[in-house]
VOMI-111203 format. One record per residue: residue number from 1; x, y, z of N, C-alpha, C, O in turn; chain. Coordinates in nm, 2 decimals, always signed. Example, Ala and Ser with C-alpha at 12.3 -4.5 7.8 and 13.67 -1.06 7.14 Angstrom:
BEGIN
+------+--------+--------+--------+--------+--------+--------+--------+--------+--------+--------+--------+--------+-------+
| resi |    n.x |    n.y |    n.z |   ca.x |   ca.y |   ca.z |    c.x |    c.y |    c.z |    o.x |    o.y |    o.z | chain |
+------+--------+--------+--------+--------+--------+--------+--------+--------+--------+--------+--------+--------+-------+
|    1 |  +1.32 |  -0.57 |  +0.78 |  +1.23 |  -0.45 |  +0.78 |  +1.32 |  -0.33 |  +0.78 |  +1.42 |  -0.33 |  +0.85 |     A |
|    2 |  +1.28 |  -0.22 |  +0.71 |  +1.37 |  -0.11 |  +0.71 |  +1.29 |  +0.00 |  +0.79 |  +1.34 |  +0.11 |  +0.80 |     A |
+------+--------+--------+--------+--------+--------+--------+--------+--------+--------+--------+--------+--------+-------+
% end
This chain:
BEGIN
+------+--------+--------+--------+--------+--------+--------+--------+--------+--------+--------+--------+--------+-------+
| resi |    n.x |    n.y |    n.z |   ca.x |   ca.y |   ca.z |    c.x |    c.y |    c.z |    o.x |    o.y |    o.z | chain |
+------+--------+--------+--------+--------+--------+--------+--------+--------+--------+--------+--------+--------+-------+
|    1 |  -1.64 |  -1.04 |  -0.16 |  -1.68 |  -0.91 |  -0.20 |  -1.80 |  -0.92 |  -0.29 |  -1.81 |  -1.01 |  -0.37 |     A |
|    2 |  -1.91 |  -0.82 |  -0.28 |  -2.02 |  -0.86 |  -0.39 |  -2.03 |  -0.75 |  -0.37 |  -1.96 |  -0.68 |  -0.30 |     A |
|    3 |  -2.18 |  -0.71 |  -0.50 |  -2.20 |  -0.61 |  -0.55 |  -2.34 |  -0.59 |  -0.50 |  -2.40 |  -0.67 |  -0.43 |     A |
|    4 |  -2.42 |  -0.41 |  -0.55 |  -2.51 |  -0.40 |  -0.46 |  -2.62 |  -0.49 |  -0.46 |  -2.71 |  -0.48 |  -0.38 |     A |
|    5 |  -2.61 |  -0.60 |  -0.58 |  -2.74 |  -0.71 |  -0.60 |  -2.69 |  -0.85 |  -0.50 |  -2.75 |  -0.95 |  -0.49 |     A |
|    6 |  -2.63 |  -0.83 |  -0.47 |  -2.53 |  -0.94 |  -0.37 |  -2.47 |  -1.04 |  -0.44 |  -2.45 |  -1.15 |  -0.39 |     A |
|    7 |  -2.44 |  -1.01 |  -0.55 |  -2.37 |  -1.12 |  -0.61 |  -2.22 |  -1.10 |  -0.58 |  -2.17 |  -0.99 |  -0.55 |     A |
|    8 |  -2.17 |  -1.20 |  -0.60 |  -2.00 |  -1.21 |  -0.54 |  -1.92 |  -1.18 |  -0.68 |  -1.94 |  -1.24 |  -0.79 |     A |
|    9 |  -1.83 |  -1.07 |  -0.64 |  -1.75 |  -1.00 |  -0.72 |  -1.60 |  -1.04 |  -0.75 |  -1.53 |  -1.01 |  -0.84 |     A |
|   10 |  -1.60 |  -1.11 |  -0.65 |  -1.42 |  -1.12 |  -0.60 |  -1.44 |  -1.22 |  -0.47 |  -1.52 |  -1.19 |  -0.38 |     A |
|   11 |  -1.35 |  -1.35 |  -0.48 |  -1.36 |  -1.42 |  -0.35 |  -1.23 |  -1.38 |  -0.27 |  -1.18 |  -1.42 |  -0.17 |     A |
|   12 |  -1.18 |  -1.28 |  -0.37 |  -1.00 |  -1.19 |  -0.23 |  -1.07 |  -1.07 |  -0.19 |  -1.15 |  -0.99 |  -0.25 |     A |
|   13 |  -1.02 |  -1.08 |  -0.07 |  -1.10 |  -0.96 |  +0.02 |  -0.95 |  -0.86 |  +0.03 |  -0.85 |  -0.89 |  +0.09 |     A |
|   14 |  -0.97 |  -0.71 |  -0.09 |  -0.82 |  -0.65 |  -0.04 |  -0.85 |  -0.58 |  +0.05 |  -0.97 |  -0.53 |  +0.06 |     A |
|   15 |  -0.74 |  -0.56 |  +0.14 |  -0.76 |  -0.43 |  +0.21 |  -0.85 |  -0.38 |  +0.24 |  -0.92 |  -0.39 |  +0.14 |     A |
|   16 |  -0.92 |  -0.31 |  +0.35 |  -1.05 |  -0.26 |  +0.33 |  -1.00 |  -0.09 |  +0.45 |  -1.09 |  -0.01 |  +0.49 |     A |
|   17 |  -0.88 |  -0.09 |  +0.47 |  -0.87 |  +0.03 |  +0.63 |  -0.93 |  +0.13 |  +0.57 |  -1.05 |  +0.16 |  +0.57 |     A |
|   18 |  -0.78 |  +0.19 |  +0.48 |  -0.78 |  +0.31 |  +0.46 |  -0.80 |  +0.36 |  +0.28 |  -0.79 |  +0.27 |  +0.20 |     A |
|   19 |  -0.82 |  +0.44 |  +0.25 |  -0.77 |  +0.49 |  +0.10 |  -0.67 |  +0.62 |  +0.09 |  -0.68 |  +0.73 |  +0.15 |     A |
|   20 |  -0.58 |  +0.57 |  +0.03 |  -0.47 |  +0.67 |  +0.02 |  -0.44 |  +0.70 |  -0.14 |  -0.43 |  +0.61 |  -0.23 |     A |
|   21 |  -0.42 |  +0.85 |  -0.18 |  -0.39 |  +0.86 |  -0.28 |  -0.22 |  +0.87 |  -0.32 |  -0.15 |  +0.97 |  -0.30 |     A |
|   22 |  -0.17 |  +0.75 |  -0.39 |  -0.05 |  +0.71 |  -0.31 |  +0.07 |  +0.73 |  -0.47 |  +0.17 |  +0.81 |  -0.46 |     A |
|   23 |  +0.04 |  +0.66 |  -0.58 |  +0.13 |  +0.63 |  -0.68 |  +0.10 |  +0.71 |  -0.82 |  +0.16 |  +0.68 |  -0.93 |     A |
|   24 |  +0.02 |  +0.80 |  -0.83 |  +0.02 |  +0.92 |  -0.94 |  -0.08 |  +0.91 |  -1.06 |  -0.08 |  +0.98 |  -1.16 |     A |
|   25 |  -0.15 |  +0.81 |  -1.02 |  -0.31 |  +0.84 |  -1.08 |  -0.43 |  +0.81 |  -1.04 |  -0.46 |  +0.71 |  -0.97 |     A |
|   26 |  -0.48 |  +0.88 |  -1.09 |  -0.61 |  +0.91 |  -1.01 |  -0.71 |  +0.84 |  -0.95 |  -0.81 |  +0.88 |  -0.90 |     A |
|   27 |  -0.65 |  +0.66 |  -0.95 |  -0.76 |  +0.62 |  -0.87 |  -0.70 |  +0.55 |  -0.75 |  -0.62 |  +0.45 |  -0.76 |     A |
|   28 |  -0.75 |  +0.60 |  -0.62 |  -0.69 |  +0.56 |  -0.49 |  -0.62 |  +0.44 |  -0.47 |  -0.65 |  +0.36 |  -0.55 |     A |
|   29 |  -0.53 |  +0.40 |  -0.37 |  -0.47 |  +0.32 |  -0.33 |  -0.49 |  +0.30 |  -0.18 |  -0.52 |  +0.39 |  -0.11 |     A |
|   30 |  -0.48 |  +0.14 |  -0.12 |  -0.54 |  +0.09 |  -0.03 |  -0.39 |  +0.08 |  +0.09 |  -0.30 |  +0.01 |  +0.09 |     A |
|   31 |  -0.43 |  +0.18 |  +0.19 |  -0.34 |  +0.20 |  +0.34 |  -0.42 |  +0.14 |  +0.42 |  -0.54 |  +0.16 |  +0.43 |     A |
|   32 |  -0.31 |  +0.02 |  +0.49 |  -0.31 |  -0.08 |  +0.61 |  -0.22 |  -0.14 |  +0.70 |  -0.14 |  -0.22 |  +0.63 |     A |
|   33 |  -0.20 |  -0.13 |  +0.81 |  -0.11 |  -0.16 |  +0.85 |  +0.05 |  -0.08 |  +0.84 |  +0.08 |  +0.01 |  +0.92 |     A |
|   34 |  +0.09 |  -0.11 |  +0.78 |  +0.21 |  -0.06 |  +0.72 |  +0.30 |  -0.09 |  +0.61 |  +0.42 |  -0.10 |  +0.60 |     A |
|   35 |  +0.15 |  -0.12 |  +0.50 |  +0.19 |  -0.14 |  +0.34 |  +0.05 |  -0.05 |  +0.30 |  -0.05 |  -0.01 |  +0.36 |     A |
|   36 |  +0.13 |  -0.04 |  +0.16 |  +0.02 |  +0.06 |  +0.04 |  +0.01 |  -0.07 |  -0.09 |  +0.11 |  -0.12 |  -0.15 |     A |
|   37 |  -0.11 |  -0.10 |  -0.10 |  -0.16 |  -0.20 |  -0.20 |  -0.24 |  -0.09 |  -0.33 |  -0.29 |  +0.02 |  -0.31 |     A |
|   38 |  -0.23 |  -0.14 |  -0.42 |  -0.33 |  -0.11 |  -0.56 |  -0.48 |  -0.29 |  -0.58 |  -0.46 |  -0.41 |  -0.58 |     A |
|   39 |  -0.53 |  -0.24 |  -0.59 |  -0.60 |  -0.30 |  -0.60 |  -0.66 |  -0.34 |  -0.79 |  -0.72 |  -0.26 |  -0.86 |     A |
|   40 |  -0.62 |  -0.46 |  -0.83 |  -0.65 |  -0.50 |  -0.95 |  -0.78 |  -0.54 |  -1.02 |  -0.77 |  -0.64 |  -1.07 |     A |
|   41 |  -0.95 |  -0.45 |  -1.03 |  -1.05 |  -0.54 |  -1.05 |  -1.04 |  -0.62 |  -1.15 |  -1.12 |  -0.71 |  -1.15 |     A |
|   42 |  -0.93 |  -0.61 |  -1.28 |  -0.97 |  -0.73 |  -1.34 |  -0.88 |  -0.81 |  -1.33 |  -0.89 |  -0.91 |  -1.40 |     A |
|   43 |  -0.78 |  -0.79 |  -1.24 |  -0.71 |  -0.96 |  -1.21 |  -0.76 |  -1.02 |  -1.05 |  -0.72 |  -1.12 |  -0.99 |     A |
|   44 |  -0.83 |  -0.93 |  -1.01 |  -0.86 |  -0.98 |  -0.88 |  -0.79 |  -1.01 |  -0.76 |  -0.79 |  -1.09 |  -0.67 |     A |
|   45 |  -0.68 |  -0.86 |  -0.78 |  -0.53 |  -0.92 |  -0.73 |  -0.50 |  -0.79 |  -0.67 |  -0.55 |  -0.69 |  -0.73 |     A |
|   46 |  -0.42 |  -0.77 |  -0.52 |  -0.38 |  -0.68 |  -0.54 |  -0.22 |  -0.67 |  -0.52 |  -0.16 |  -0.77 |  -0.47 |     A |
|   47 |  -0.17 |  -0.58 |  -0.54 |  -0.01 |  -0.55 |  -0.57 |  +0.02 |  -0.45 |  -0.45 |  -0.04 |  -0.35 |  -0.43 |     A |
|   48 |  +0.16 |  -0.51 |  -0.37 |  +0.21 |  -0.42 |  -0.28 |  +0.28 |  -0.30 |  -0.34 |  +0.35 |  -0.32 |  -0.44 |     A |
|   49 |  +0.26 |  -0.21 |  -0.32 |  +0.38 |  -0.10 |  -0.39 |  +0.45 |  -0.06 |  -0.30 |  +0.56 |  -0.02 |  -0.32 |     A |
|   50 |  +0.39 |  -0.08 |  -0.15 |  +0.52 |  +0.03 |  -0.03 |  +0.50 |  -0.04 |  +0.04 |  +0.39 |  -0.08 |  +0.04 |     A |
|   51 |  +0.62 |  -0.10 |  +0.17 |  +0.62 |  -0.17 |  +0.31 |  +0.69 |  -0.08 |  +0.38 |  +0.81 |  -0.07 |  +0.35 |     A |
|   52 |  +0.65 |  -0.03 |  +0.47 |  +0.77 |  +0.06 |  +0.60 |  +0.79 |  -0.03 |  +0.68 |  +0.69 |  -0.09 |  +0.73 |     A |
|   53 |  +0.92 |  -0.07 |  +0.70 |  +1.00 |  -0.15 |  +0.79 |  +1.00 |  -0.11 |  +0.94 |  +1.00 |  +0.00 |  +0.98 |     A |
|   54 |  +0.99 |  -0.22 |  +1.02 |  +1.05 |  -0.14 |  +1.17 |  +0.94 |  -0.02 |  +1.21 |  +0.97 |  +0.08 |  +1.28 |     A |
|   55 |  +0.81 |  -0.05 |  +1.17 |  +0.72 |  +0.05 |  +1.25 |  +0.63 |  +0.02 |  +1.31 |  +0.57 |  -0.08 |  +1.30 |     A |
|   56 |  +0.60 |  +0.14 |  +1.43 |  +0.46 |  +0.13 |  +1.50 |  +0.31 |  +0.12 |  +1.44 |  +0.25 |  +0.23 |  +1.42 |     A |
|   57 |  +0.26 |  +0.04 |  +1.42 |  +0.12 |  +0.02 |  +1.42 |  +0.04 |  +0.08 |  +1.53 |  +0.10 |  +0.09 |  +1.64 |     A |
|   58 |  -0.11 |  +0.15 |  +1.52 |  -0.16 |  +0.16 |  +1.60 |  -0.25 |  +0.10 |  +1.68 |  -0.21 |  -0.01 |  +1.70 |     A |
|   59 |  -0.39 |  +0.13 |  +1.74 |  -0.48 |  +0.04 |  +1.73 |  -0.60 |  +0.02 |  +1.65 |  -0.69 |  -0.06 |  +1.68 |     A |
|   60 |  -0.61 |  +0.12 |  +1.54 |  -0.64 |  +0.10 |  +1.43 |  -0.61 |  +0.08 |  +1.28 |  -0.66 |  +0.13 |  +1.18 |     A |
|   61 |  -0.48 |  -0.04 |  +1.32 |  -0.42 |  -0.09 |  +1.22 |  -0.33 |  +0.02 |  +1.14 |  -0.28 |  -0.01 |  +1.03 |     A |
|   62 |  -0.33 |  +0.18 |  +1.21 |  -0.30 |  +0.29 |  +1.10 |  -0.13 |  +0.35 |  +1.12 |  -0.04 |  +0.27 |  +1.16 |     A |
|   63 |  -0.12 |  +0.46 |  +1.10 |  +0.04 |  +0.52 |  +1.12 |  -0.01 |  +0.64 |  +1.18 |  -0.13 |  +0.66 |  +1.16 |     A |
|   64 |  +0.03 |  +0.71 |  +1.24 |  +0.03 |  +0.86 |  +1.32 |  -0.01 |  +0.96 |  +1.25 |  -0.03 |  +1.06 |  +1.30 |     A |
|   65 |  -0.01 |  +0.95 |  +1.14 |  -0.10 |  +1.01 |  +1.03 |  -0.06 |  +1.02 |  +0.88 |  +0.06 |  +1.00 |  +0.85 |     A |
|   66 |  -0.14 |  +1.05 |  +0.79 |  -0.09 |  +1.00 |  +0.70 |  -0.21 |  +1.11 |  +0.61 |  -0.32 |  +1.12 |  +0.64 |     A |
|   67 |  -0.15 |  +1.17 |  +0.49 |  -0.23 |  +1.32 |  +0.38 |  -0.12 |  +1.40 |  +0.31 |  +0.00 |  +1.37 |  +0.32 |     A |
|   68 |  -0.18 |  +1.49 |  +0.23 |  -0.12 |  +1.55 |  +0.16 |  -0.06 |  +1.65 |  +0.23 |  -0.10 |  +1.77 |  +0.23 |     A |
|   69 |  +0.08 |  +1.59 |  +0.32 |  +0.13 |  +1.70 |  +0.40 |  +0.28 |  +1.77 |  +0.32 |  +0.35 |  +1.86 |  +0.37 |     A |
|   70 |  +0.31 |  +1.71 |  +0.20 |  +0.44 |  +1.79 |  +0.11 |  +0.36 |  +1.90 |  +0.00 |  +0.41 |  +2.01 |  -0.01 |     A |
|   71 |  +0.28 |  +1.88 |  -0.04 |  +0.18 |  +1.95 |  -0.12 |  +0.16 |  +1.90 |  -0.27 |  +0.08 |  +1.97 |  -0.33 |     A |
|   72 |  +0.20 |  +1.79 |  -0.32 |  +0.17 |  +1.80 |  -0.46 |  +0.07 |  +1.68 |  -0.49 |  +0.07 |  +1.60 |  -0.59 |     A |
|   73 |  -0.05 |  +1.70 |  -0.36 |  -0.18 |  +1.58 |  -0.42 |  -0.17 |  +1.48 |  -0.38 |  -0.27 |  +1.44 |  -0.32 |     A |
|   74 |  -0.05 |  +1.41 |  -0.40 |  -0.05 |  +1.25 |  -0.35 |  +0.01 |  +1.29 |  -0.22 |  +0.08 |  +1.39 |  -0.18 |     A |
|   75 |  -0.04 |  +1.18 |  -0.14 |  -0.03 |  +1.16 |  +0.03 |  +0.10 |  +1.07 |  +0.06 |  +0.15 |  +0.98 |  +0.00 |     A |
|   76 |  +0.14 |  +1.15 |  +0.19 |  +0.25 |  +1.09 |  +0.26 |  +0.21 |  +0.99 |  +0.36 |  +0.09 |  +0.97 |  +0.36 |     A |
|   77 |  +0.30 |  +0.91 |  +0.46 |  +0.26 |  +0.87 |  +0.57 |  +0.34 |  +0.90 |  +0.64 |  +0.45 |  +0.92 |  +0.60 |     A |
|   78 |  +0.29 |  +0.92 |  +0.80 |  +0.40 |  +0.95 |  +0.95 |  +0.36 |  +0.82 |  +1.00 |  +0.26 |  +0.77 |  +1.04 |     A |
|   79 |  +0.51 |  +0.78 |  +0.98 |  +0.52 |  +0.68 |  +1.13 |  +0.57 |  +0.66 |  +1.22 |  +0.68 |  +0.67 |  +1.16 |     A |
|   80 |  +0.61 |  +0.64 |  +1.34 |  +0.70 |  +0.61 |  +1.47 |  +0.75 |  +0.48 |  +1.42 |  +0.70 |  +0.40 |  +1.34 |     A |
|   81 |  +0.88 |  +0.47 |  +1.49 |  +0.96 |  +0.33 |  +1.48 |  +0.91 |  +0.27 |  +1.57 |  +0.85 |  +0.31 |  +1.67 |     A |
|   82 |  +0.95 |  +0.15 |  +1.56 |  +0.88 |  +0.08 |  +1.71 |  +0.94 |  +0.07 |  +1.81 |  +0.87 |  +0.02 |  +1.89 |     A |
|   83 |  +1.08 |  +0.12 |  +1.87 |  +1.16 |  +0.18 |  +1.96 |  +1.13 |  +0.27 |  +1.98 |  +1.20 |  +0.31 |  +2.08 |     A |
|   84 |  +1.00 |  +0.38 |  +1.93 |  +0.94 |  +0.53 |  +1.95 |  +1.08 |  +0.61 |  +1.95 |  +1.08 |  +0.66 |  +2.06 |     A |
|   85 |  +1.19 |  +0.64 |  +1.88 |  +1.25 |  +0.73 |  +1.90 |  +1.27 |  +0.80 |  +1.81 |  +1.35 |  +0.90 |  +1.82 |     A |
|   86 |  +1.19 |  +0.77 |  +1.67 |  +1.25 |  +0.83 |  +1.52 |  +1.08 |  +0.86 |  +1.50 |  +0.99 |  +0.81 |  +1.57 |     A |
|   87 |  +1.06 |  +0.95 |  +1.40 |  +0.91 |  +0.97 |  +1.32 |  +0.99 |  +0.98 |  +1.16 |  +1.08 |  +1.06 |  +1.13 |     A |
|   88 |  +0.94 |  +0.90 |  +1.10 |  +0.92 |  +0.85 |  +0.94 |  +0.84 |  +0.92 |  +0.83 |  +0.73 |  +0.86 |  +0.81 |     A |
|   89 |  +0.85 |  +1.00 |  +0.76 |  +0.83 |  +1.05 |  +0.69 |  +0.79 |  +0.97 |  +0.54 |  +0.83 |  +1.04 |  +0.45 |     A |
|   90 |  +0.74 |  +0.88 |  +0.51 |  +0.72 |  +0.80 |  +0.36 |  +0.65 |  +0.93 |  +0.25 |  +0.57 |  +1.02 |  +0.29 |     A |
|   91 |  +0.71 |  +0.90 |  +0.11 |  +0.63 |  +0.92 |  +0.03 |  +0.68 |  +0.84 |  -0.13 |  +0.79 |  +0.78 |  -0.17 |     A |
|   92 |  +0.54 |  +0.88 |  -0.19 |  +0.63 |  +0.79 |  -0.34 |  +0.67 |  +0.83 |  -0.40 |  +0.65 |  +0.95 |  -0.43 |     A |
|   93 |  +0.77 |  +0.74 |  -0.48 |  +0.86 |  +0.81 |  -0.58 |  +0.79 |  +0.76 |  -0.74 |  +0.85 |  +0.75 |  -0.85 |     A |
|   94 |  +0.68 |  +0.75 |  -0.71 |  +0.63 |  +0.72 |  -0.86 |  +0.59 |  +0.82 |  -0.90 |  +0.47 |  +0.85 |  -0.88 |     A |
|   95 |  +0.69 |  +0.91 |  -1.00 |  +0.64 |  +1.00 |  -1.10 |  +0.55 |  +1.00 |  -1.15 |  +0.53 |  +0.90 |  -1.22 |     A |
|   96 |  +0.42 |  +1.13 |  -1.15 |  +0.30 |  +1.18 |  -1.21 |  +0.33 |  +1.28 |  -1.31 |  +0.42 |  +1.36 |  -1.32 |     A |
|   97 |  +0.23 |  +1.25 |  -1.36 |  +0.20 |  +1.35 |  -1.52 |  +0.03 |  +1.44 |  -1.46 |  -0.03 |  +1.50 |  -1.55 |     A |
|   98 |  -0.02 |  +1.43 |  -1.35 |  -0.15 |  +1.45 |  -1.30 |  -0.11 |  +1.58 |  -1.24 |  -0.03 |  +1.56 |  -1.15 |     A |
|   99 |  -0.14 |  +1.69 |  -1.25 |  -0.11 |  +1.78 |  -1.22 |  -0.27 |  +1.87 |  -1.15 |  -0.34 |  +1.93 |  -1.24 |     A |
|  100 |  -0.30 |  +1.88 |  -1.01 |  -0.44 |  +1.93 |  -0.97 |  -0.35 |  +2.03 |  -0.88 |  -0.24 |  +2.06 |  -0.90 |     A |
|  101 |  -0.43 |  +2.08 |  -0.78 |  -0.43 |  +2.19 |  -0.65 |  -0.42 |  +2.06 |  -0.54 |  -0.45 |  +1.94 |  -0.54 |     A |
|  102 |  -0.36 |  +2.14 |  -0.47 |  -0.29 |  +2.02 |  -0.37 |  -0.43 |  +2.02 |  -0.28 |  -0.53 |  +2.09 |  -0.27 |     A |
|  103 |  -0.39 |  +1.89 |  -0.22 |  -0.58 |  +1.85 |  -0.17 |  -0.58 |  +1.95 |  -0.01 |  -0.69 |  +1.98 |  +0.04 |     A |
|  104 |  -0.49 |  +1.98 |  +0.04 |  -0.53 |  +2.11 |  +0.14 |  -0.60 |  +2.20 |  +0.09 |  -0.67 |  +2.25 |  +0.17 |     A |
|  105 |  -0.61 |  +2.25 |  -0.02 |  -0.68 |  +2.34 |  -0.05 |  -0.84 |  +2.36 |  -0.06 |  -0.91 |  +2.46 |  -0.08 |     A |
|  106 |  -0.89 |  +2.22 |  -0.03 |  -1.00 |  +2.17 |  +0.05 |  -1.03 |  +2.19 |  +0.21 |  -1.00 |  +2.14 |  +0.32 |     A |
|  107 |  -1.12 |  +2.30 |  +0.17 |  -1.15 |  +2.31 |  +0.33 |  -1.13 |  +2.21 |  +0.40 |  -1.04 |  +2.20 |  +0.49 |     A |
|  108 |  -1.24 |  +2.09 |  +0.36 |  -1.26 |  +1.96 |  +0.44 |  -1.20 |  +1.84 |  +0.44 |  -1.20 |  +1.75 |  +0.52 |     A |
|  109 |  -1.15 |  +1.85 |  +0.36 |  -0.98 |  +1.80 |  +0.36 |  -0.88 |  +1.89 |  +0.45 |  -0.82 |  +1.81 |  +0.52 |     A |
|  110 |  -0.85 |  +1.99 |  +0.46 |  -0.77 |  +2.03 |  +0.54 |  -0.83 |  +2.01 |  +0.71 |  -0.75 |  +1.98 |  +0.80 |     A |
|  111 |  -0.96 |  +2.05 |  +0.73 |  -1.03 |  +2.00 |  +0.85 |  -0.99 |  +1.85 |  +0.90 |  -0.95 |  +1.83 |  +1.01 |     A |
|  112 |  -1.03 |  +1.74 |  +0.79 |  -0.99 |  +1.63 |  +0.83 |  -0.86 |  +1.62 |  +0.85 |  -0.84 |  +1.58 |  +0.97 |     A |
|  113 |  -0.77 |  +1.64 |  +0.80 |  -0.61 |  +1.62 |  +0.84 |  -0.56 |  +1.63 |  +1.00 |  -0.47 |  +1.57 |  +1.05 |     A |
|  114 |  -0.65 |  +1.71 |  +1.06 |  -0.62 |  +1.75 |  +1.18 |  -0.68 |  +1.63 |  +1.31 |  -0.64 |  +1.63 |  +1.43 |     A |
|  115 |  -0.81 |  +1.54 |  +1.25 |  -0.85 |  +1.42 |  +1.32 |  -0.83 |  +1.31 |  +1.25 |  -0.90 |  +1.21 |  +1.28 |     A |
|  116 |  -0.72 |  +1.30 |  +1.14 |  -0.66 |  +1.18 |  +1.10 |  -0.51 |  +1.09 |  +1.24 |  -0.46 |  +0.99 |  +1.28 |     A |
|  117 |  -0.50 |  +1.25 |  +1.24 |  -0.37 |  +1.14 |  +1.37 |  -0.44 |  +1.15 |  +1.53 |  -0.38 |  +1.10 |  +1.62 |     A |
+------+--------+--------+--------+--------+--------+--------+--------+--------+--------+--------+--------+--------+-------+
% end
């Protein structure tokens, strides 16, 4: 990873799919596959916080969709099982003290939600 002068920042490459606002402060969290990482700049590390077991991946490494579909800010994910017979509902249980307007309340956020799955 480097910076806009090209010097190298980090020789761990995290995550790079998605950004999800996932564990209750304000700075995003990295969706891939079917884990949610934090990303550490000063340990150069990053940390699993969520694994969904038993699911479909897509072909863009993603879940069937995945936003602020309960309402309070931070984002859920939808997944299919890989038997296709169940849809999965994730969200986190890490308590916030961050209190905003739920991100639907963005036009273009709410526009996007609808070409995320």
């Amino acid at each position: 990873m480097y910076n806009v002068d090209g010097e190298e920042i980090s020789s761990v490459q995290p995550s790079t799919n998605f950004r999800i606002w996932w564990d209750g402060d304000v700075l995003g969290e990295l969706l891939d596959k079917d884990f949610v990482e934090k990303w550490d700049w000063e340990q150069n590390t990053t940390t699993r916080l969520f694994t969904a077991d038993d699911v479909r991946i897509n072909s863009r490494n993603a879940p069937v969709l995945y936003g602020d579909l309960l309402g309070d800010w931070r984002e859920e994910i939808l997944y299919e099982t890989s038997d296709f017979k169940e849809l999965r509902l994730y969200t986190t249980t890490i308590p916030s003290d961050v209190r905003i307007y739920t991100l639907p309340h963005n036009p273009a956020y709410r526009n996007g939600l609808a070409v995320k799955g």
